[in-house]
N, C-alpha and C positions, 0 to 999 in steps of 0.2 A: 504494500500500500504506500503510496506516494500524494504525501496529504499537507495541506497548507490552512487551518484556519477550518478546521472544519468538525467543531463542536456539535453542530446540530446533528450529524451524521456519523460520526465514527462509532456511537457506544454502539448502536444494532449494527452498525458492519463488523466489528467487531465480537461481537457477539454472536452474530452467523458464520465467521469465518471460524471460530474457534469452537461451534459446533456445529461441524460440516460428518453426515454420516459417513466418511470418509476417516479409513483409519491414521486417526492423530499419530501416530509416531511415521505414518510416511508421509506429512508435507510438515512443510516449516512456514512462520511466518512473521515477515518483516514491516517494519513499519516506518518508511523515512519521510522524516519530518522536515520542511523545509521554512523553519523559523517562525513558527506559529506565534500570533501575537495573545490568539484567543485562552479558551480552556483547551484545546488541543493536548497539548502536553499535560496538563491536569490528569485528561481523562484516561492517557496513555499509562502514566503512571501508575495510577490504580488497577490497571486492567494488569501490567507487569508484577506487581504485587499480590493482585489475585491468584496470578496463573501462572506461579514462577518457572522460569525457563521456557516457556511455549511463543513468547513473544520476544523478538529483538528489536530494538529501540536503535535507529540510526540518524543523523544528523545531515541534513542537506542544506548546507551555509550559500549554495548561490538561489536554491530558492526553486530552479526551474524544472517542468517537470521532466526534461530530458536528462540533467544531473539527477535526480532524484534514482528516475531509473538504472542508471549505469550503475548508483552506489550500491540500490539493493540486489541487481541481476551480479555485481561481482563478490558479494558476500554471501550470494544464495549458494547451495550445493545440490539442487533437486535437479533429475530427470529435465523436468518440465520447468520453465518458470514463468506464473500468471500474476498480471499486475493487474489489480481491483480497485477503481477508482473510487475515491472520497468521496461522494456525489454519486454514492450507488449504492447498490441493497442488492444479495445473491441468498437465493434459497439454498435451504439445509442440502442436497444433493446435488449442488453446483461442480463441485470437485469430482463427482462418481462419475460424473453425467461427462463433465470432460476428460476424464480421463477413457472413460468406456468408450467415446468418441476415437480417441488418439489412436488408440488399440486397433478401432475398425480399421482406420484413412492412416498404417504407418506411412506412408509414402510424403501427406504433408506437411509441411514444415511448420505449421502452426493450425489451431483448430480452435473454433470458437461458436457463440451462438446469436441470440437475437438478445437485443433488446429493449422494453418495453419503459416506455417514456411516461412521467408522473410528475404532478404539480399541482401542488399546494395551494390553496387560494384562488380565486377570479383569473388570475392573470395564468398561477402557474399551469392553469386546466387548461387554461387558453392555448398556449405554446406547448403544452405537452401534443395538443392534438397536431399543431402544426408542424410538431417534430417529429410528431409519427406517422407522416401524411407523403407521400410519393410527389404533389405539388408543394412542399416543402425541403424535402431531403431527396430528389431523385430516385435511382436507385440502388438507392441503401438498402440490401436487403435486407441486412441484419438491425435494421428500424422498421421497415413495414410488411415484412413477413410474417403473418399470421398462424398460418396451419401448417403441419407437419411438413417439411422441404428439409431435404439435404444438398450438397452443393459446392462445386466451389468457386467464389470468388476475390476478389482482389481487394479485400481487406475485412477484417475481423476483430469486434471488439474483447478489450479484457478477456486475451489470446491467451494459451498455452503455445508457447514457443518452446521447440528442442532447444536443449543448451548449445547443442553446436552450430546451431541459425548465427549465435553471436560470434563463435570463432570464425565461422565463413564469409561472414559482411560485414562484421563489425557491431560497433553497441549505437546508443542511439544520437546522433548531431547535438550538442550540445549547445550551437550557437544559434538552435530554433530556440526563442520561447514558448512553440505553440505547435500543433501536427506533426511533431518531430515525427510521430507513428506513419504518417504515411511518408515520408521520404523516408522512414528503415524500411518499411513494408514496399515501397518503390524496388530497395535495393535487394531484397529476398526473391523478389520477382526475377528480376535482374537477373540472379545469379542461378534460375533456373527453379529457385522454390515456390512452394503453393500457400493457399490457405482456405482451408474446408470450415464453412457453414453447416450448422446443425439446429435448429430448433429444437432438441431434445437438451441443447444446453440456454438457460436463460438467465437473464437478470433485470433490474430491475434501475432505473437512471434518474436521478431526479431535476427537472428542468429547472432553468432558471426563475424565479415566482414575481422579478418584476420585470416591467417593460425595459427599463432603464440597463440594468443587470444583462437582461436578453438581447440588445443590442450591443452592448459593449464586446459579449462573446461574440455574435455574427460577426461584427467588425473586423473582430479581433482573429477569424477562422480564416473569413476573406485575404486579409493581409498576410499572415501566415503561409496559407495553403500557397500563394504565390511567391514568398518568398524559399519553402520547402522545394521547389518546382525548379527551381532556380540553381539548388543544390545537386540536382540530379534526375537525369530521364528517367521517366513511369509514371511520376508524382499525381499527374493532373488526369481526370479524369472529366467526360462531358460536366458532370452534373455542377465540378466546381468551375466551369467557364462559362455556363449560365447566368448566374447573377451578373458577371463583371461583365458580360456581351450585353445583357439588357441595357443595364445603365450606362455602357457608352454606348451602343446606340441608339437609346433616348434619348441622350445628350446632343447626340450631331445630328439627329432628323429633328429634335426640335427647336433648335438654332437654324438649321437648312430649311424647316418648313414656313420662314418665315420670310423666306426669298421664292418659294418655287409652291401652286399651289397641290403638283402633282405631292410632291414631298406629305407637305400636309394632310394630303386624303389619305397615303400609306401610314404617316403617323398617329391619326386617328382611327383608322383601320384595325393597327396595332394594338394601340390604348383598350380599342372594344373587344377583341381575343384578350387580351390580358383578364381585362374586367370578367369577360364570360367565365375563364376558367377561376378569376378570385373568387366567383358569385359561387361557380358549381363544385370547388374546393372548399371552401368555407359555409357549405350547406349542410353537411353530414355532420357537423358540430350541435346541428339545432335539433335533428334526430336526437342526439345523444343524449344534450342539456338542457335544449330550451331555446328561443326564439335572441335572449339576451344577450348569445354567447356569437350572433351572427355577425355584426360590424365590427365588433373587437377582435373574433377572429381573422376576418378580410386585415384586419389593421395589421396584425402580426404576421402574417404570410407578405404583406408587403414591404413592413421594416424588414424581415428575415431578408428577403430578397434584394433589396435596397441597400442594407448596412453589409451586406456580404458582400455583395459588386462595389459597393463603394471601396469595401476594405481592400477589396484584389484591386483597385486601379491606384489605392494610395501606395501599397507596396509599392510602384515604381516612383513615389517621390523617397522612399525610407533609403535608408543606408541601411540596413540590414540586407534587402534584396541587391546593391550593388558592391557587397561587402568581395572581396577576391576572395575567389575560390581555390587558388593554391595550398592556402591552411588546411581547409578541410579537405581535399586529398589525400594531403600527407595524411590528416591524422584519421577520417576514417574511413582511404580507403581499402582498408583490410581488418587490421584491427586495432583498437586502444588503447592505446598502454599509460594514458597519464587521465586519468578520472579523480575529480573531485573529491574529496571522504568529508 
């Protein structure tokens, strides 16, 4: 676990992890903290106390979650090793279920399952649906696959990775603050390896619960996933060049449509497919909830879309996206030998 500030969620993830019907003496488990200001460490503490020796307590002083990881995957000794995001909930057979998984598909390099999007409040119902929603997230399978499917595709959450995936391509970028998962998961492809979906493994994600919160992440995926992209061929996928194509070509047909009135009628055109699909995407909320939940959702499906694209066209003003790429060659591309502790 790779956790920053995250009181309201660790004591049940915690507490599901350490009873997983899965037998305890064969996994282990880490918890690296990356400078929690909250009760975080509070809560870690006591749980260490409770449960001595079953839990190790690690330290991650740059904070990000790509350090985080490299600390706990080179302290780990398992087979397999699965990182469990703070902002998430796995049922008591999480661990049987992937591992009876791995067993099936030895051939992939990593194996994982779906999961199921949840939020708290007005807002977080709102964006759970939009997160769980195919005109939301593309296709993500492992967001809106519902019923029984196996599979494989090109990327998988809170994965069971072979330990030798890391000696073969390396640990994960360091100098993303954000997606670092899919430029590793880029480079696994890369290098010839797979990653199997399974809906017999799930969990459980909790959305951001406010508006303000929920943009700052899209923002913040936008900008990322393009500056990941940049580190390395595979990265990018249609679903994350979507948003960023919308919004610049909203941009330049509706600056152009104010010269040409062909322009305009296609920009208008546009606008009302857009609208069709926000009306007929943000319908099945009212099914769900209630008639309430109809505007606010159209609202969120369009910040999501909006603060995403925006975030991929501001990556080309950041200096992170034109940072030289020499360093990270060298450093990963094979394997890492100087990781943060």
């Amino acid at each position: 676990m790779v956790v920053r500030n995250e009181e309201a969620y660790i004591e049940n993830l915690l507490n599901s992890i350490l009873n997983q019907d899965f037998p305890h003496e064969q996994y282990e488990i880490i918890v690296v903290d990356g400078e929690s200001t909250d009760r975080t460490p509070e809560i870690i503490e006591e749980y260490l106390n409770r449960y001595p020796g079953r839990i190790r307590y690690l330290s991650n002083p740059r904070r990000t979650l790509a350090t985080g990881w490299n600390i706990g995957i080179q302290h780990s000794r398992g087979q397999y090793v699965i990182r469990v995001d703070g902002h998430s909930q796995i049922p008591d057979n999480f661990l049987s279920s992937t591992y009876q998984v791995a067993q099936r598909v030895p051939e992939a390099s990593c194996v994982g399952g779906i999961v199921e999007t949840v939020g708290t409040g007005f807002w977080g119902r709102v964006n759970a649906y939009v997160y769980s929603h195919p005109f939301g997230v593309g296709n993500s399978k492992f967001r809106t696959a519902k019923k029984d499917w196996e599979g494989y595709v090109d990327t998988v959450p809170y994965a069971a990775y072979k330990r030798e995936v890391f000696n073969e391509v390396g640990y994960f970028d360091e100098k993303l603050k954000r997606n670092e998962d899919l430029e590793m998961h880029a480079r696994v492809r890369k290098n010839g390896g797979s990653f199997f979906l399974s809906t017999k493994i799930r969990s459980t994600y909790y959305v951001r619960n406010t508006l303000s919160a929920f943009l700052k992440k899209s923002f913040g995926d936008g900008k990322w996933t393009m500056v990941a992209s940049k580190r390395g061929a595979g990265v990018l996928r249609w679903r994350h060049l979507i948003p960023f194509a919308v919004v610049m070509s909203s941009l330049v047909l509706g600056v152009v449509s104010f010269l040409s009135p062909v322009v305009l009628n296609v920009f208008l055109g546009l606008i009302g497919a857009y609208l069709t699909l926000l009306i007929g995407s943000s319908w099945g909320i009212v099914k769900e909830k209630g008639l309430r939940y109809f505007i606010p959702c159209m609202l969120s499906f369009f910040l999501l879309h909006f603060s995403r694209g925006t975030g991929s066209a501001a990556s080309f003003l950041s200096k992170h996206y034109w940072r030289n790429d020499r360093v990270y060659e060298e450093r990963y591309g094979k394997k890492i030998t100087n990781v943060a502790r």
